[in-house]
N, C-alpha and C positions, 0 to 999 in steps of 0.2 A: 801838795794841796791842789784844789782845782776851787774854780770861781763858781757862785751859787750862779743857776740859771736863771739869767733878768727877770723871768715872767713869775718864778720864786722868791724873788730878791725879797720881800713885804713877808713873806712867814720870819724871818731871821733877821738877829739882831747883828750880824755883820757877812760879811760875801764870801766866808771859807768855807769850805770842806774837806777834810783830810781825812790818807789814808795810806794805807802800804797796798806795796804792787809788787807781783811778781809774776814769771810767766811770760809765753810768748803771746805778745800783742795779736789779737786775732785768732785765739786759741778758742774753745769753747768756756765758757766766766764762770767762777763759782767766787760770788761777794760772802763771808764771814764780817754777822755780826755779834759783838761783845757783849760779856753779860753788865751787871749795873756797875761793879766795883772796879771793873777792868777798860782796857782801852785795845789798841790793835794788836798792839804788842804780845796778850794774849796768845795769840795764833800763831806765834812765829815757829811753831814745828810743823804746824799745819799749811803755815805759807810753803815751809821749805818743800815738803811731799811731796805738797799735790799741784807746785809750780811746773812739775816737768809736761804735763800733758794739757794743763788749766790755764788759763790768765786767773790768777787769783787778786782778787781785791780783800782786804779787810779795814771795815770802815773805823772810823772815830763818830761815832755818832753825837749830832748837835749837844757843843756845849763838853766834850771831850778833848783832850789835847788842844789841837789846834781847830777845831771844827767850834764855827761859832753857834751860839747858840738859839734854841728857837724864842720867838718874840712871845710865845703864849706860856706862860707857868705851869699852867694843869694842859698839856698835851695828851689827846685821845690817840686810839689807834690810828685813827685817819690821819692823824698829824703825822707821828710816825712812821705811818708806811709810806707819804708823801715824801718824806725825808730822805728813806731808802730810794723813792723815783728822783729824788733831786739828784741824788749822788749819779745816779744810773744814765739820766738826761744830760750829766755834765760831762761822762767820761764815753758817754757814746754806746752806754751796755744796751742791748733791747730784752732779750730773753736771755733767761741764767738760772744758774744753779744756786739755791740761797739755802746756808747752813746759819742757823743762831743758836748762842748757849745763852740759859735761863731768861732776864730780859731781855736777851738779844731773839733768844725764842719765842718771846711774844712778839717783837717786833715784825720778827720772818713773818708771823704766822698771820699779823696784821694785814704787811705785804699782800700776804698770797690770798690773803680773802677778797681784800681791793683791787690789784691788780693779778689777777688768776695768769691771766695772755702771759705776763712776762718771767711765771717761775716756771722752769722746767721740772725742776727734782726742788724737793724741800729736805732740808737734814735738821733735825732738832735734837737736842742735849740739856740736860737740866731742863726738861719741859716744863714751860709755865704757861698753863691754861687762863689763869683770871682766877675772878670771882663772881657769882654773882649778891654774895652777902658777904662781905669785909668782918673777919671775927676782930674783936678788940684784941689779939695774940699777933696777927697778921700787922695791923696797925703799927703798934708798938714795936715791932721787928723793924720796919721799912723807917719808919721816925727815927727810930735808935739808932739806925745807921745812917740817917742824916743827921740828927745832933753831931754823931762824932766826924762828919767829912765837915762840919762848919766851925767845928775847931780846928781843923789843919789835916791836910791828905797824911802828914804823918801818923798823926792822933787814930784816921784811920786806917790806914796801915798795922799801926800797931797792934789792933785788934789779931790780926794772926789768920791763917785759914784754915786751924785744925779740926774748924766744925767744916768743913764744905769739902774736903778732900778724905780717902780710904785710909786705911789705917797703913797702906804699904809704904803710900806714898812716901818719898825721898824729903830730907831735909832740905837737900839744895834745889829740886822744884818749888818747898814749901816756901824758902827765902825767896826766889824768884817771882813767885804769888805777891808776896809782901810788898817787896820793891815796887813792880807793878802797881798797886793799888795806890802807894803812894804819887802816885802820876793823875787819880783823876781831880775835878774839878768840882767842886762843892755843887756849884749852881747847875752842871749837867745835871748831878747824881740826882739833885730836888725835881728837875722833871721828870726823869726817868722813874723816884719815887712815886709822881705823882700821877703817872701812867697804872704803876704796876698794885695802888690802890684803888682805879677807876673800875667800874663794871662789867669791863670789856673782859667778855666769857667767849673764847675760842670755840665751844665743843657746839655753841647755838648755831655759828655758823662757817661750821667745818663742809658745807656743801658745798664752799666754793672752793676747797681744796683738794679739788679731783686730780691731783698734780699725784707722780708717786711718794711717800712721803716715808720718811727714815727717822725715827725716835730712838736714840742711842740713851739707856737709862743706866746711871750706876747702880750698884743696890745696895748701897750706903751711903746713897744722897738722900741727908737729912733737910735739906732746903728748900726742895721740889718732888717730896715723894709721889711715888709712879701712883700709889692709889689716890691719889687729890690732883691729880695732873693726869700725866701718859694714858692712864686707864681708864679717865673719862674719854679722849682727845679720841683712840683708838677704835672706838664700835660704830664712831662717826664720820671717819675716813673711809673711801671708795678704795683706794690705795694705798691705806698705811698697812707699816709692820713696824714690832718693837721687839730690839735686840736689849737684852740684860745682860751688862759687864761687871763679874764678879768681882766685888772688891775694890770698885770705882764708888767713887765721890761724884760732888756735883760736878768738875771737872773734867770731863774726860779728854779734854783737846790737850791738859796740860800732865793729867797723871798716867795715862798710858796713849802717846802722839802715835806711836807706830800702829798702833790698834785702831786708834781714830781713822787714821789714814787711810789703813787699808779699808774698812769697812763703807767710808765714802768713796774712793776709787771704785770699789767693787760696786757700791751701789750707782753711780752717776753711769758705769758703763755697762748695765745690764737694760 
């Protein structure tokens, strides 16, 4: 855990922030953040990887595990990318490499539109661009998974993740998914809900993401399909590219780690 910075203390409803750490202190940073149903823990093949050359952080974002949570209910991008400079401002990061899956990709994406100076590379997975008109399909998705985290993390847990991952995917990644989710916190999830319903559309202002930018897309992630997402995000970017892994779900930090890895090693040192 690290202490919210004094001058932040007033966004949050208590003075934590948490997070895993890996890597040599003073390395060049790459922060991982988590999608809506997951916490750090997520990342723990991607910690393992890419600690040998990185300081790796991956956050719990406000309202997760132990990270308290933000004081405003309906949180915008700005709030969130603020969130992401809190953690950054506490742990002493200035510029970094920021990878996010799904809401965790909107958050990045927040980030790097706000604060351009401090991404170097950007990595996205399960891309989620926004909306700028909320279908009543989309609604009802993001609800329905709040009703069931405010019956109990188990309740949602047990939903399963055999919509969000490939068909190869392992049962014992799938169990792992599961356990996971039961970790997060009802009232995080509701902001992050109420983020990823807001009208915050990435592709309007992708000009401030002249950063290099890396879109790792499954092509049987039915959560975040590339054509309502990636493929708007991509003709707007100065520096993007978008890699399709065969047989990947919306996961791909957790259904194929070694693939993930390398593909961000390769790209953060090119």
């Amino acid at each position: 855990m690290v202490r919210v910075p004094s001058a932040a203390r007033h966004r949050y409803l208590g003075d934590r922030l948490s997070y895993r750490a890996a890597g040599p202190v003073g390395a060049p940073a790459i922060v991982l953040l988590h999608g809506i149903g997951a916490h750090s823990a997520y990342f723990r093949w991607a910690i393992d990887s890419l600690s040998t050359n990185h300081r790796v952080v991956a956050w719990n974002a406000p309202g997760y595990w132990l990270s308290d949570n933000l004081v405003t209910r309906t949180p915008s991008d700005v709030d969130y990318a603020q969130a992401v400079a809190d953690l950054l401002d506490a742990l002493g990061l200035g510029r970094v490499a920021l990878a996010g899956n799904s809401f965790g990709s909107a958050v990045a994406q927040a980030f790097a539109i706000h604060f351009p100076d401090r991404v170097r590379h950007l990595v996205l997975t399960g891309t989620g661009v926004g909306q700028k008109n909320l279908s009543p399909d989309r609604r009802h998705t993001f609800e329905a998974r709040l009703q069931k985290a405010q019956q109990g993390s188990y309740q949602y847990g047990d939903g399963g993740v055999d919509h969000m991952v490939g068909a190869a995917t392992s049962q014992e990644v799938r169990a792992m998914l599961v356990e996971m989710s039961r970790g997060i916190q009802a009232e995080g999830l509701a902001r992050a809900v109420a983020f990823r319903l807001s009208k915050f559309f990435s592709p309007d202002q992708a000009h401030h993401m002249s950063m290099p930018v890396l879109m790792l897309q499954g092509s049987e992630d039915r959560i975040n399909p590339r054509e309502e997402n990636a493929d708007l995000l991509l003709p707007q970017l100065s520096q993007g590219r978008l890699d399709v892994l065969a047989g990947v779900g919306h996961l791909p930090e957790a259904e194929v780690p070694d693939l993930y890895a390398q593909k961000v090693a390769e790209f953060l040192s090119a």
